[in-house]
C-alpha positions as CSV (number, residue, x, y, z in Angstrom):
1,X,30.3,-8.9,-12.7
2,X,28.0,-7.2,-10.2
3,X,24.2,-7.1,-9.8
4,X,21.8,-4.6,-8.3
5,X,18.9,-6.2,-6.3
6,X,17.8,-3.2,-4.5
7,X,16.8,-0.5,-6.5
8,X,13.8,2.4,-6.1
9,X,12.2,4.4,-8.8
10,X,9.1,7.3,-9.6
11,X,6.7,4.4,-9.0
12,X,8.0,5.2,-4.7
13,X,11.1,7.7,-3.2
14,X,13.0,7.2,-6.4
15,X,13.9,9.8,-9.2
16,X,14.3,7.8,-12.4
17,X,11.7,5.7,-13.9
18,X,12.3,2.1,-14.2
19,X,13.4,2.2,-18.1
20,X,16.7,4.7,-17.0
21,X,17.4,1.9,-14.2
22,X,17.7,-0.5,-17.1
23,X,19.6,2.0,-19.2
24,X,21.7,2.8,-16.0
25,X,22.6,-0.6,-15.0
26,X,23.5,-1.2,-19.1
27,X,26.1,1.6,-19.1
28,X,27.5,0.1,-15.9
29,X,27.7,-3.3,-17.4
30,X,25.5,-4.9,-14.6
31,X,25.0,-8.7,-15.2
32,X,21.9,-8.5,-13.2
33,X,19.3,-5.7,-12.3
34,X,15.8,-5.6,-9.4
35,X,12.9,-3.0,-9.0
36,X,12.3,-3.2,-5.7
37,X,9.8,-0.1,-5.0
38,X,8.3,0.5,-1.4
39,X,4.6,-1.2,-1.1
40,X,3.8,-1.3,-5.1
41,X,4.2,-3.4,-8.5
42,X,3.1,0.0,-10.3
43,X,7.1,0.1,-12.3
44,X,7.0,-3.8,-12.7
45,X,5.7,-4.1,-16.0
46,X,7.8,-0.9,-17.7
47,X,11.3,-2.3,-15.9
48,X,10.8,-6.5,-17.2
49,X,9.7,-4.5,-21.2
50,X,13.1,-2.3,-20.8
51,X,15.3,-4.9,-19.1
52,X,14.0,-7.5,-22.2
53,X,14.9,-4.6,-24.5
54,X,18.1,-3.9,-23.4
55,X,18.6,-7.9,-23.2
56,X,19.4,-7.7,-19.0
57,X,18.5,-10.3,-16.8
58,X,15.8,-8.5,-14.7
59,X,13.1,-9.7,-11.5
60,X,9.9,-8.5,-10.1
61,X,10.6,-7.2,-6.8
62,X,9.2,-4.9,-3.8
63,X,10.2,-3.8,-0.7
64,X,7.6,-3.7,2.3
65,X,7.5,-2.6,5.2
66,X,6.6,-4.7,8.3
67,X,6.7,-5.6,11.8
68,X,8.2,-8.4,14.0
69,X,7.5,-8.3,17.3
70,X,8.0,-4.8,18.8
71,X,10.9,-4.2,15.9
72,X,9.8,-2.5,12.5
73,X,11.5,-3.7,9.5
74,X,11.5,-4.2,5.9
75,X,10.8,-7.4,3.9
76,X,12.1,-7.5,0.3
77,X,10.0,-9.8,-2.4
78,X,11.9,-11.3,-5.8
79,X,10.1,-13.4,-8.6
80,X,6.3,-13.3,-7.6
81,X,3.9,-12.6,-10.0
82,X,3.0,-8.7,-10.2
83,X,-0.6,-9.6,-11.2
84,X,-1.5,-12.0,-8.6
85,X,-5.1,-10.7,-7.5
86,X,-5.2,-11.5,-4.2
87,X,-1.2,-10.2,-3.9
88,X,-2.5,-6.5,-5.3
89,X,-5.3,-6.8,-2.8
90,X,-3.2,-7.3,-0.3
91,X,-0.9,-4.4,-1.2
92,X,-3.9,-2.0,-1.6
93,X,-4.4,-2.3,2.5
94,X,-0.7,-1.0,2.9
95,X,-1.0,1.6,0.0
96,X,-4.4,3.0,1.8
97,X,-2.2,3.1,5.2
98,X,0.1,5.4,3.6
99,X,-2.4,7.5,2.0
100,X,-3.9,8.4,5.7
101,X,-0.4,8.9,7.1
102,X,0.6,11.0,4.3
103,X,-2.6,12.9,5.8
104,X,-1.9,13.5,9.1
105,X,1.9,14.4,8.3
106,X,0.0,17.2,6.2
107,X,-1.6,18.4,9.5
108,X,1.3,18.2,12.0
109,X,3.4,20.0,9.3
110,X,1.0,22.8,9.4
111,X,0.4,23.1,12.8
112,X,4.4,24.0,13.1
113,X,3.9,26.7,10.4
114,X,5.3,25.0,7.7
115,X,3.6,25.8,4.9
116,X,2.6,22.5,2.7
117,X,-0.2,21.5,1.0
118,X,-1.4,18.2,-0.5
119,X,-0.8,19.4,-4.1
120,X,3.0,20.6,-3.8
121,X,3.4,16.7,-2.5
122,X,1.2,15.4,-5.5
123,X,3.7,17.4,-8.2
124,X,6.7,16.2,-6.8
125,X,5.7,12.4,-6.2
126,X,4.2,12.6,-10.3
127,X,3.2,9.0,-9.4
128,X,3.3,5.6,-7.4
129,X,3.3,5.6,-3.5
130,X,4.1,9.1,-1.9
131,X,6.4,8.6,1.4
132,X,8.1,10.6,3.5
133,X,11.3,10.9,1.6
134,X,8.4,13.4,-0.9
135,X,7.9,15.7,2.2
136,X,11.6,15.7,3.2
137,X,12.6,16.9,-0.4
138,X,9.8,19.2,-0.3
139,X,10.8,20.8,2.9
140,X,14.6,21.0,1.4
141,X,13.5,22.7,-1.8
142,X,11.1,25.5,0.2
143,X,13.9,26.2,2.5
144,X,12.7,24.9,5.9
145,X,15.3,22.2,6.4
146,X,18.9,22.1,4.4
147,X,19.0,18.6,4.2
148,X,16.8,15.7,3.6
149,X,18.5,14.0,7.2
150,X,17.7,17.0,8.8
151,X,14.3,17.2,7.4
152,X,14.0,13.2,9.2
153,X,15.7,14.6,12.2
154,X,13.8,17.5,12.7
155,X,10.6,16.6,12.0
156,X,9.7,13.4,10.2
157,X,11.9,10.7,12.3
158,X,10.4,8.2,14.5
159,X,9.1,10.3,17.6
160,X,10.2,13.5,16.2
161,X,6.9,16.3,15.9
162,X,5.9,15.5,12.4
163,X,5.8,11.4,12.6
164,X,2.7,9.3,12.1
165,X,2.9,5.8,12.3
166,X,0.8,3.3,9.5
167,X,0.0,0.3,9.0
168,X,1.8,-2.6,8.6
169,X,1.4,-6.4,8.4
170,X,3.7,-8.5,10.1
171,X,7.0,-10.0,8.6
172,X,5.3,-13.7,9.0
173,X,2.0,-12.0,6.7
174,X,4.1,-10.8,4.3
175,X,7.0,-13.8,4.0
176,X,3.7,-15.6,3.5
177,X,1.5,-13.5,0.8
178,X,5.0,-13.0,-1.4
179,X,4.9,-17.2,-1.2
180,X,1.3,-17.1,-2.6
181,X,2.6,-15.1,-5.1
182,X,5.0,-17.0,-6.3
183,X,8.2,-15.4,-5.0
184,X,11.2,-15.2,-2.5
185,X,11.1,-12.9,0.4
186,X,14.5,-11.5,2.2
187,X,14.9,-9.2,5.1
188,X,16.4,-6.0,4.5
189,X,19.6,-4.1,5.4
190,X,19.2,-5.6,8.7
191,X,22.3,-3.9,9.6
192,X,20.1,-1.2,10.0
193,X,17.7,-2.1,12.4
194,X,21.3,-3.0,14.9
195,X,24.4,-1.7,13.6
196,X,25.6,-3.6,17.1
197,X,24.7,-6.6,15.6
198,X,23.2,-8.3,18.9
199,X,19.5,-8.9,17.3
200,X,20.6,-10.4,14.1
201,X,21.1,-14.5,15.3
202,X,17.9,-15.0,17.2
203,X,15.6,-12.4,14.7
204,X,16.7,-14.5,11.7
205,X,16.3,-17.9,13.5
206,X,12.6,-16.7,13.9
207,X,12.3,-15.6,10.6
208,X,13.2,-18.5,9.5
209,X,10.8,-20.8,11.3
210,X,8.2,-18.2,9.5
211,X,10.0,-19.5,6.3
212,X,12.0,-16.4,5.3
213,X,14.3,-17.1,2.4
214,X,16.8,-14.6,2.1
215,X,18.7,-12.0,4.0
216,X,20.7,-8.9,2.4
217,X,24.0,-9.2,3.0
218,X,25.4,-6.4,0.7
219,X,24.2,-2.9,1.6
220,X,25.5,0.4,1.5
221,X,24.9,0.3,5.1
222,X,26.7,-2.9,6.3
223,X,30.4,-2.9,7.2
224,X,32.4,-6.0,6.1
225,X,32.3,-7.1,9.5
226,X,28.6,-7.0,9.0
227,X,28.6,-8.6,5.7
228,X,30.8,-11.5,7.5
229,X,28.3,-12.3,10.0
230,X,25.6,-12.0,8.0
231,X,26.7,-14.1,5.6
232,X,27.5,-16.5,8.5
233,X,24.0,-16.3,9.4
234,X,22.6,-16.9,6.4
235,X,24.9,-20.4,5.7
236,X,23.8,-21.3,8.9
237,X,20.3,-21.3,8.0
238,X,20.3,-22.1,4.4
239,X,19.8,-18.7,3.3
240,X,19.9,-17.3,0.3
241,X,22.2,-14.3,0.2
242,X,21.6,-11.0,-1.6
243,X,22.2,-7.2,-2.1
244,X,21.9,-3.9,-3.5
245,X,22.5,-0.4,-3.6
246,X,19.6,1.0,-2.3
247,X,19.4,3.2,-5.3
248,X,17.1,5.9,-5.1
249,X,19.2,8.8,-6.9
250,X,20.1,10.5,-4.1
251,X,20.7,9.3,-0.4
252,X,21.8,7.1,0.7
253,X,22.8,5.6,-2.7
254,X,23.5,8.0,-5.1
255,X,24.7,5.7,-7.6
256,X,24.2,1.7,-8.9
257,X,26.3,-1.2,-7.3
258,X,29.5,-1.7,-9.4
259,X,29.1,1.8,-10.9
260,X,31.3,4.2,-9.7
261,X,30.2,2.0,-6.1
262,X,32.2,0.0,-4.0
263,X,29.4,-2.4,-3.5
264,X,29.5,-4.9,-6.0
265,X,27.2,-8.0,-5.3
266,X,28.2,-10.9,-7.5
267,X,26.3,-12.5,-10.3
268,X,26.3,-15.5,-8.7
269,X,23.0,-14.3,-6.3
270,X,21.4,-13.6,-9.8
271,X,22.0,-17.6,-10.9
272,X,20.8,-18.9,-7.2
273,X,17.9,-16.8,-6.9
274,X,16.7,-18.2,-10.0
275,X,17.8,-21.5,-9.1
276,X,15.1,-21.5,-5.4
277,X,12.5,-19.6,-7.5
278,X,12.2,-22.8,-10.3
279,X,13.9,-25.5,-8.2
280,X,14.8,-28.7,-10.2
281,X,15.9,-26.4,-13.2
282,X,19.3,-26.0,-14.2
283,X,19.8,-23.3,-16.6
284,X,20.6,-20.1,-16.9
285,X,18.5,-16.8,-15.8
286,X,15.7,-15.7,-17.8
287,X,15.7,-11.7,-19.3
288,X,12.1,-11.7,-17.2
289,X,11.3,-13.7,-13.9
């Protein structure tokens, strides 16, 4: 059976609340299901209630984003515990840095006559963190781009007229505060940040002396050449291996791992997650980490 570690909802640049993920995954007969929104806990609590319900083994989980050296990339967080003061502190810092970015994409959007205002991107986010996938449907559905890539390549891309940097914490920060908080952190689709595949050895040998725990070998992204080395990579360093689909409801996963999906991550990353989260236990996986 498959499992879905890499999932998005409302509560970031996803369209279904975190209940439907659960009722999704159930139809699909996932073994295994994480919400894993950008930069927020906000869906937490509604996806481990539905997952319980719906008797599915379910995780806390986040993605963040963060920077190693002169490379941006994302950090993904399984297990912690989504009420851990000093965790939701910690998150408020990044959830302010979007807030002024979302800002100043506002003003550089206007300044090359396309007409948005703050409240069009308030209704279509509804709730949780608003990112730039918001103002890339929002420049689809008022005609200015046809696309959401074009809306990225156009304007809101790295470099390109509308993009703002934010802030970010380092990948050593976050590996660290997701430790404090009791969980597991894994680099993300790292296929993405080199399709070529020449960073991956030495970036996740010095992840790993920063104690990272994972690395996402299945991804929508990743060839199986990809997936080979990774998973190579990951052995090599005593790594646990993971992966999802990256589901947001529409690019660049329209649909859940081992639903309609040739991506199908095994149950058996469900079992050993579980297994470095409560080490010294031998048992099954809980409905609710």
């Amino acid at each position: 059976m498959c499992v879905d570690l890499h999932t998005h909802s409302i509560f970031s640049d996803g369209t279904a609340t975190p209940a439907e993920l659960i009722a999704m995954a159930s139809k699909c007969h996932l073994s295994g299901l994480a919400l894993t929104d950008h930069d927020t806990v906000e869906g937490v609590a509604e996806f481990l209630r539905a997952g319980q319900q719906e008797k599915l083994t379910v995780i806390s989980g986040l993605e963040i984003s963060t920077r190693h050296r002169e490379t941006s990339l994302h950090m993904l967080g399984y297990g912690f515990d989504p009420h851990h003061p000093e965790f939701l502190a910690w998150l408020d810092t990044l959830q302010q840095g979007r807030i002024l970015r979302n800002t100043e994409i506002l003003e550089k959007l206007g300044k090359l006559g396309l007409d948005i205002d703050s409240k069009e991107i308030e209704d279509l986010s509804g709730c949780g963190q608003t990112g730039r996938p918001h103002f890339a449907r929002l420049l689809v559905n008022k005609g200015y781009v046809k696309t959401m890539n074009s809306a990225f390549t156009h304007y809101l891309g790295k470099n390109k007229p509308a993009w703002c940097p934010r802030f970010s914490y380092t990948a050593a920060e976050s590996i660290a505060i997701i430790h404090k908080a009791g969980g597991l952190a894994v680099l993300a689709h790292p296929g993405q940040l080199d399709p070529s595949g020449r960073i991956h050895s030495q970036l996740i040998y010095e992840l790993k002396e920063h104690h990272l725990d994972g690395v996402e070998v299945f991804h929508p992204s990743h060839t199986r050449k990809m997936q080979k080395k990774l998973n190579q990579l990951a052995v090599k360093h005593d790594l646990l291996i993971t992966g999802g689909s990256d589901f947001h409801g529409q690019h660049p996963a329209a649909v859940l791992a081992g639903c309609e999906h040739t991506l199908c991550p095994p149950d058996s990353i469900m079992i050993e997650l579980q297994k470095r989260l409560n080490p010294g236990k031998n048992k099954n996986p809980a409905n609710a980490l």
